[in-house]
N, C-alpha and C positions, 0 to 999 in steps of 0.2 A: 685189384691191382692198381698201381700209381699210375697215374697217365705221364706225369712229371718224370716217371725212370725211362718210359719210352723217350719220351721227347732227349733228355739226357744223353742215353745211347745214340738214338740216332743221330743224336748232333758232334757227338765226337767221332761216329762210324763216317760222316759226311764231310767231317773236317779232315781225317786221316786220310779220306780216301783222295781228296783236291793237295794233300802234301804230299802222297806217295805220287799222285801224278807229277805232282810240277818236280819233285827231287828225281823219279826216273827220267824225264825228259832231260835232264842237266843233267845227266850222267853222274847222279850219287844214287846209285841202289842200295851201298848199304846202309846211308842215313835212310834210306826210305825203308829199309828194313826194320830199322832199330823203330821208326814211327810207328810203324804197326805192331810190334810187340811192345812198344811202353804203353800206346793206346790200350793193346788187349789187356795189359796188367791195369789200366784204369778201369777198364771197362767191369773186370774182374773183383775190384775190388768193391764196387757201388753194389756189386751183385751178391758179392758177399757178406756184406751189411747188410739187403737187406733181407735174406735170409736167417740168419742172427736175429734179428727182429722177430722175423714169423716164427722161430723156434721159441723166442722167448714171449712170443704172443700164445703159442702154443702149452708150454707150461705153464702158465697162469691159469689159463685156459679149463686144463686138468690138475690142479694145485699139485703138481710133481716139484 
């Protein structure tokens, strides 16, 4: 595993989570809402690439 996808996530999981604070305190829950689901659709989507990868590291793999 990449050490680079940890660090990655963690660092958008640790940024989300210091905007959902500071936007709850201010009384916008929904902008703080929408930050953590456009996060997860980031988060989602690094994940999904690199899965992609492993399946087509996988078919090489077994020449499928």
């Amino acid at each position: 595993m990449d050490v680079e996808l940890i660090f990655k996530v963690a660092a958008v999981g640790i940024l989300v989570a210091v905007l959902n604070i500071l936007l709850q305190r201010s009384g916008r829950d929904e902008q703080a809402l929408m930050t953590t689901i456009a996060a997860l659709v980031v988060v989602l989507m690094i994940i999904v690439q690199k899965i992609s990868e492993l399946f087509d590291m996988i078919k090489q793999l077994f020449n499928l």
